[in-house]
ZAMARGU-4260 file (C-alpha; in steps of 0.2 Angstrom, whole numbers, plus 5000, padded with zeros to 4 digits):
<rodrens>
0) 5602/5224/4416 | 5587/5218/4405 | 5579/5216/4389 | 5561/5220/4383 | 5552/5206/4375
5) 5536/5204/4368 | 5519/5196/4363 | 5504/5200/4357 | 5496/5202/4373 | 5510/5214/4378
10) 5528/5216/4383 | 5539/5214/4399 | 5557/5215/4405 | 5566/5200/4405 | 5583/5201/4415
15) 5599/5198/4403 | 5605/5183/4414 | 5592/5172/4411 | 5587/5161/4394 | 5570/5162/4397
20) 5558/5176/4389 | 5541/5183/4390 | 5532/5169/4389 | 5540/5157/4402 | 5540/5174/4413
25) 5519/5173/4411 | 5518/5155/4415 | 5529/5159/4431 | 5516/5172/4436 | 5499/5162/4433
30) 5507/5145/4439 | 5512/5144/4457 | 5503/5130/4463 | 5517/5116/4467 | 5533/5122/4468
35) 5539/5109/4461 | 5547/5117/4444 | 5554/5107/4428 | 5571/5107/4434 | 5568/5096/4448
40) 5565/5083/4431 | 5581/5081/4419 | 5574/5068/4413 | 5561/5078/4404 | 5572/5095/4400
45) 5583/5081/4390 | 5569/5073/4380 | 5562/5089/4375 | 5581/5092/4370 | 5580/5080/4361
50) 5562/5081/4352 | 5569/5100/4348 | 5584/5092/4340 | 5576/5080/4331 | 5565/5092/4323
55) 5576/5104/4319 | 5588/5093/4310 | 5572/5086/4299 | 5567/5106/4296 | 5587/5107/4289
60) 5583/5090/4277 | 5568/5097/4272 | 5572/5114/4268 | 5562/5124/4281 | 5577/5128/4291
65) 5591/5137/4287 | 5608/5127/4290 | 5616/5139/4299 | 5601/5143/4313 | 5598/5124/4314
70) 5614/5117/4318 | 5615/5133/4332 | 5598/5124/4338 | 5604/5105/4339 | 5619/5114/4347
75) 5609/5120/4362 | 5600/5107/4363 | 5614/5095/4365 | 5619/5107/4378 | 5604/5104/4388
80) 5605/5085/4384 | 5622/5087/4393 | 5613/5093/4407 | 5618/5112/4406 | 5604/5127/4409
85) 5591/5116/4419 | 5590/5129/4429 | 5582/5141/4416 | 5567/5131/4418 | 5558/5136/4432
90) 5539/5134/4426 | 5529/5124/4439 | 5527/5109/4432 | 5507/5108/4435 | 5499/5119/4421
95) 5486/5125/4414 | 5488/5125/4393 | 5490/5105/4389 | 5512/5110/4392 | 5510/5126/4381
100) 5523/5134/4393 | 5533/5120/4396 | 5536/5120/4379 | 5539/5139/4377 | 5552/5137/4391
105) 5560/5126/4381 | 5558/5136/4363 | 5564/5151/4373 | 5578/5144/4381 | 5587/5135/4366
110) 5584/5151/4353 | 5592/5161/4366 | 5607/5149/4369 | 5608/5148/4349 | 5607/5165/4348
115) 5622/5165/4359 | 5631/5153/4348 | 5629/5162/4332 | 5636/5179/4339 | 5619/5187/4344
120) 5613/5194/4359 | 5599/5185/4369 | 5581/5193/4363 | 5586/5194/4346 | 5573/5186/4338
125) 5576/5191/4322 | 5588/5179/4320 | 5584/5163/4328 | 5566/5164/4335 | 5556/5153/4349
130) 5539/5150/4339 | 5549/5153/4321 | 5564/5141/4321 | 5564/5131/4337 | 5544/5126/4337
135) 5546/5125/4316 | 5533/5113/4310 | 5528/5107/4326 | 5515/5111/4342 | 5517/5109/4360
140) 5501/5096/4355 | 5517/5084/4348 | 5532/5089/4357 | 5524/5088/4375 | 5515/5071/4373
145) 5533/5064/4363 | 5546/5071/4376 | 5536/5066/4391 | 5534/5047/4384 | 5553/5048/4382
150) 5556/5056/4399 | 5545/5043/4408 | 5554/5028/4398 | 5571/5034/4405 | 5562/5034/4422
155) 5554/5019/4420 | 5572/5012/4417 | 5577/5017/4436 | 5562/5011/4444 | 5566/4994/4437
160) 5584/4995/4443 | 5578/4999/4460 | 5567/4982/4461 | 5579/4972/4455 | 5588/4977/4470
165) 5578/4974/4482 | 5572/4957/4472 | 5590/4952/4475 | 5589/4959/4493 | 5576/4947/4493
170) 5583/4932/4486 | 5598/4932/4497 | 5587/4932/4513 | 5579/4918/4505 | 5594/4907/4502
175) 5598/4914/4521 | 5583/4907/4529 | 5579/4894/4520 | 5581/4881/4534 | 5574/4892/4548
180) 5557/4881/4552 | 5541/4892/4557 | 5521/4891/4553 | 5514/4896/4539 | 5496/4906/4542
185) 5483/4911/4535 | 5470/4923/4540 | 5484/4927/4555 | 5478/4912/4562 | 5491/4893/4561
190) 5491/4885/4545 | 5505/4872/4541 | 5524/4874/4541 | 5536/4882/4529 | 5554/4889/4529
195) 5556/4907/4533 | 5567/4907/4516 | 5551/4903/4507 | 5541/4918/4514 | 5556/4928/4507
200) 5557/4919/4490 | 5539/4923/4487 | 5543/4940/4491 | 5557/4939/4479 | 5544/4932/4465
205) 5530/4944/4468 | 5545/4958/4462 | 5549/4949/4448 | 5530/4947/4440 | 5529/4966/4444
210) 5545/4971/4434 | 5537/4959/4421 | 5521/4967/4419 | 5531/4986/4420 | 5540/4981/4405
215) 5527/4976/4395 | 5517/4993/4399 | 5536/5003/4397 | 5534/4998/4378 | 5518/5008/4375
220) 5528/5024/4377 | 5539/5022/4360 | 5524/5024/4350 | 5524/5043/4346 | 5513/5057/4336
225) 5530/5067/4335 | 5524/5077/4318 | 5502/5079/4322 | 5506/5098/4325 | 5490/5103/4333
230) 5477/5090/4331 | 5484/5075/4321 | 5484/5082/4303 | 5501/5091/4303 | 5497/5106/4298
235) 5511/5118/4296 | 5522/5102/4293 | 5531/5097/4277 | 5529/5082/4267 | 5536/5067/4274
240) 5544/5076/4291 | 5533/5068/4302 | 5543/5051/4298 | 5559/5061/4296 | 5557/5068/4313
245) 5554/5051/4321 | 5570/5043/4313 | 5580/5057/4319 | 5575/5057/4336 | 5576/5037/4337
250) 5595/5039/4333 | 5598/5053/4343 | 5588/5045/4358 | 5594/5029/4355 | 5576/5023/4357
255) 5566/5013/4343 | 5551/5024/4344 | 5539/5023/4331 | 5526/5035/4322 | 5508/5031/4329
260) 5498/5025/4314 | 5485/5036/4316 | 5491/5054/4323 | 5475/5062/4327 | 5471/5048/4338
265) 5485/5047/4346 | 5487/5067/4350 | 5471/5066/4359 | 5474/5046/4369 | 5483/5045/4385
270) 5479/5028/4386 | 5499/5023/4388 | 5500/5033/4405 | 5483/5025/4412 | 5490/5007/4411
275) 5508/5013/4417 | 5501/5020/4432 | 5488/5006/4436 | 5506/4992/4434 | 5513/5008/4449
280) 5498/5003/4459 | 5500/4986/4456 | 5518/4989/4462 | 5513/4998/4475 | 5498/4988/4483
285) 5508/4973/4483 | 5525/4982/4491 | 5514/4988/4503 | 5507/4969/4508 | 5525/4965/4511
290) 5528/4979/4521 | 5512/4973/4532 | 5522/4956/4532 | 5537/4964/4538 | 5529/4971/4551
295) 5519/4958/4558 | 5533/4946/4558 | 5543/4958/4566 | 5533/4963/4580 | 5535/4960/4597
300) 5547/4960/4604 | 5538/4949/4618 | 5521/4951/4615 | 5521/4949/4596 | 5526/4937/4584
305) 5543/4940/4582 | 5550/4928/4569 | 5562/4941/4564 | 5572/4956/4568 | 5571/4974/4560
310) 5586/4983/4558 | 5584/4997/4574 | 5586/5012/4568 | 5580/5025/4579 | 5571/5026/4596
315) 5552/5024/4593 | 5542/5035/4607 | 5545/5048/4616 | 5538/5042/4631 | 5540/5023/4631
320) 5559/5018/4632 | 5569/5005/4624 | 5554/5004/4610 | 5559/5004/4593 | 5546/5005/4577
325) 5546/4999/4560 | 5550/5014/4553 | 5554/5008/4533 | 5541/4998/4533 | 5529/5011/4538
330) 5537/5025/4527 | 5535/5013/4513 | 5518/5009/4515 | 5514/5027/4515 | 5523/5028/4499
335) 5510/5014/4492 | 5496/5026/4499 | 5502/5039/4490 | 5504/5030/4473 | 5486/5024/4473
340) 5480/5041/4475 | 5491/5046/4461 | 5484/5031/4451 | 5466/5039/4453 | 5471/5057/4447
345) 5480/5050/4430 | 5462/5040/4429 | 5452/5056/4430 | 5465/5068/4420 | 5465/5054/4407
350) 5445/5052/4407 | 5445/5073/4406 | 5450/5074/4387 | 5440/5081/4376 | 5437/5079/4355
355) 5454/5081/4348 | 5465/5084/4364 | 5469/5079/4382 | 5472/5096/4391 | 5477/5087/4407
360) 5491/5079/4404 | 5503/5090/4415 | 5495/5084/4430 | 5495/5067/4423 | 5514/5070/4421
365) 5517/5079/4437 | 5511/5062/4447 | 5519/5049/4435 | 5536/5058/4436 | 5534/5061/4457
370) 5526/5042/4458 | 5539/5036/4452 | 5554/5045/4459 | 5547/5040/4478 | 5543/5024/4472
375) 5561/5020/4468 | 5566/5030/4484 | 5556/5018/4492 | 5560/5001/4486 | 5579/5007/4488
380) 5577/5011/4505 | 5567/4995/4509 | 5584/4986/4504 | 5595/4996/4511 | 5588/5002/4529
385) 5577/4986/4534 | 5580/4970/4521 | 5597/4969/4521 | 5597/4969/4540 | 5584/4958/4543
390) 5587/4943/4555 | 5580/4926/4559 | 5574/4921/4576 | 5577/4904/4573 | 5571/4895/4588
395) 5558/4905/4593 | 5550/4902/4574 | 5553/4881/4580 | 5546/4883/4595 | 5532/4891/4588
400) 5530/4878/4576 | 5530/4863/4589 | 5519/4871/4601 | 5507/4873/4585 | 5491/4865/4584
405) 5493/4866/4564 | 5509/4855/4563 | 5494/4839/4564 | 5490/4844/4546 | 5509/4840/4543
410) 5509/4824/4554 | 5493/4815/4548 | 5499/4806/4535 | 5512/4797/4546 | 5499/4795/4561
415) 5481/4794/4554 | 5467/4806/4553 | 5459/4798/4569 | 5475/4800/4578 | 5477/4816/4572
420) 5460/4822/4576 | 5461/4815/4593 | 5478/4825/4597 | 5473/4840/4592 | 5456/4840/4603
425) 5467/4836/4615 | 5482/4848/4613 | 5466/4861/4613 | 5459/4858/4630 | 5475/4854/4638
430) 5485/4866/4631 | 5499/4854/4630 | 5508/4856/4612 | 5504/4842/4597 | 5523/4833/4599
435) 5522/4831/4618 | 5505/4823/4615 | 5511/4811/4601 | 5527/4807/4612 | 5517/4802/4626
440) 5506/4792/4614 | 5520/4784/4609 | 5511/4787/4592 | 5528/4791/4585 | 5547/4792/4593
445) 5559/4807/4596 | 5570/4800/4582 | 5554/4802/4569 | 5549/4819/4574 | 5565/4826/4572
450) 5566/4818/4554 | 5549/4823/4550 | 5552/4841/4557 | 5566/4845/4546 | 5563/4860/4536
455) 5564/4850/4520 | 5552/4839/4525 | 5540/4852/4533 | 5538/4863/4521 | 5541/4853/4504
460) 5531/4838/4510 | 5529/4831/4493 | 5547/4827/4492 | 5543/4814/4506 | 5536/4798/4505
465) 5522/4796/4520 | 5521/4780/4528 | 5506/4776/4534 | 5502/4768/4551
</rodrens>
């Protein structure tokens, strides 16, 4: 079974089943280039629920809506916000249009549901229409920009759940190590010595600034245009719906989004979405150092560095046995890869506006909306698979350390620079290690190495006082 719907460029059959109509159908048509559809992001079908809602209860206030058509419209879209008839939206969610048909999906969808609602047949138009009654006194110029703000706040709001657990993971690994002994270093060659729960507390920190600076860029999103209609100057809209509009969908979002003050300018500014995804790139760049961490530290076994232990969670070659990679590290790092290439694209869809709109911003959606979802895939798996199981090699990292030509820096202020000088010249020809040389110097006893090589001292030197020889 199926019904004839129309447009001005023509008509087509539409089956019965579906709540979608001629327009979404067109869109399906000219945009198969992902295959990645809007029902793969509730997050967005709910915000544009609840943009449709918002307006439509504004429309009611103001008179542009009769009661009767409205309150079937915030019926259905408080359907979808419940998470029903996702899958009628199967546009790819990279389109031409600037979200024209992601916004038809959604007109078409809720008039067919209100239809339902108010004892109608889907296609009849007449009495609740897509453009007429659901898109009344808006444009997808508005609704596209103000849901996908919404929808990437809720997004957001995951992501930072998922560092926060692996900040923790973090944390504990600190408080675990914290007095396992090994060498700091820099430019992979010996610096001076430090607790492995240091490395990992820096880890932890380095999370927490990012979450800061996400937060502060999450905020940019609750300034909408909900109300600009085409280009700013709400045409089509009445009087005072515009701030109507906004204070509807701030209680019914639960969000305390805010009118931009100039609506043209912000119809036409994707500024918001640049700086979100260059905090992602931050994110992801700096994720992507720990992961090279992890994975130096790690490796080995024998001929490596091998401080600490991976969780081994699957054979690593097909032809060398017993060899086991670091596979979350490395999937992670990819991840972080992927994000800064993402992070160029929004750049260049957000450069590619023109006058009074931004065309692009689907694309700029698609890889903010994906970005995010394997960003938070990846910092969960991070935890889970490799973090949580991530072991110390305690007496390796000590050995390491005393064999160390840097542990001098840690012992010249209790021997003398001379001294100091003198051992490590010394320890570099022989090959003998710095404390077998000072012990055989008799420059300092067994008794006050092991005191000055305890990790507290070590690696928090200041909270020792240095007795000079």
């Amino acid at each position: 079974m199926s019904r004839l719907e129309h447009d001005f460029l023509g008509e087509m059959s539409i089956a019965d089943d579906v709540y979608y109509g001629i327009q979404t159908r067109r869109a399906m048509e000219n945009f198969t280039i992902s295959g990645i559809t809007l029902a793969e992001f509730p997050a967005m079908i709910t915000a544009l629920a609840l943009v449709k809602k918002a307006a439509a209860a504004a429309n009611m206030e103001l008179g542009c809506l009769p009661h009767d058509v409205g309150e079937a419209i915030c019926a259905a879209c408080d359907e979808l916000a419940d998470g029903k008839l996702h899958d009628q939206f199967p546009v790819d969610c990279i389109q031409g249009g600037a979200g024209t048909s992601t916004n038809m999906n959604a007109n078409e969808v809720i008039a067919n549901r209100a239809l339902e609602l108010l004892g109608h047949a889907k296609g009849e138009y007449a009495y609740c229409h897509p453009n007429n009654h659901v898109n009344c006194s808006q444009s997808t110029n508005d609704v596209y920009p103000t849901a996908l703000r919404l929808a990437l706040y809720d997004k957001l709001g995951g992501l930072l759940a998922d560092m926060a657990h692996l900040r923790r993971g973090f944390e504990i690994k600190a408080e675990e190590f914290a007095e396992v002994l090994k060498m700091g270093r820099t430019q992979l060659q010996d610096a001076v010595p430090m607790t492995l729960g240091q490395e990992f507390g820096a880890y932890a920190t380095t999370l927490g600034e990012d979450m800061l600076r996400l937060r502060e860029a999450r905020k940019l999103l609750l300034e909408i245009n909900l109300g600009a209609t085409a280009i700013g100057t709400g045409i089509n809209a009445p009087e005072g719906y515009a701030a109507l509009a906004t204070e509807k969908l701030a209680r019914f979002s639960g969000l305390p989004v805010v009118l931009s003050a100039n609506l043209i300018e912000a119809t036409w500014d994707t500024g918001g979405y640049v700086q979100i995804s260059g905090v992602l790139k931050r994110i992801a760049v700096k994720l992507s150092k720990v992961c090279n961490d992890l994975r130096l530290l790690s490796s080995g076994p024998r001929a490596g560095l091998n401080e600490i232990n991976l969780p081994r969670l699957q054979p690593g070659s097909s032809i060398m046995p017993g060899k086991v990679n670091p596979v979350i590290p490395e999937v992670v790092n990819q991840v972080a890869f992927d994000i800064i290439g993402k992070d160029v694209t929004i750049t260049l869809a957000a450069e590619a506006g023109q006058l009074e709109l931004n065309v692009m911003e689907p694309i700029i959606a698609f890889n903010l909306f994906t970005g995010i979802r394997r960003l938070g895939n990846a910092f969960r798996a991070l935890q889970d698979r490799c973090v949580a199981g991530i072991t110390a090699n305690s007496e390796h990292c000590r050995e390491l350390v005393e064999g160390s030509i840097g542990i001098i820096t840690a012992l010249n202020p209790y021997i003398g620079y001379e001294n100091s000088a003198s051992v490590a010249k010394e320890a570099l020809e022989s090959g003998g290690s710095v404390v077998d040389i000072v012990l055989a110097r008799k420059l300092l006893s067994r008794e006050q190495l092991d005191a000055l090589l305890q990790p507290e001292k070590m690696a928090r030197p200041s909270s020792a006082a240095p007795q000079k020889p």
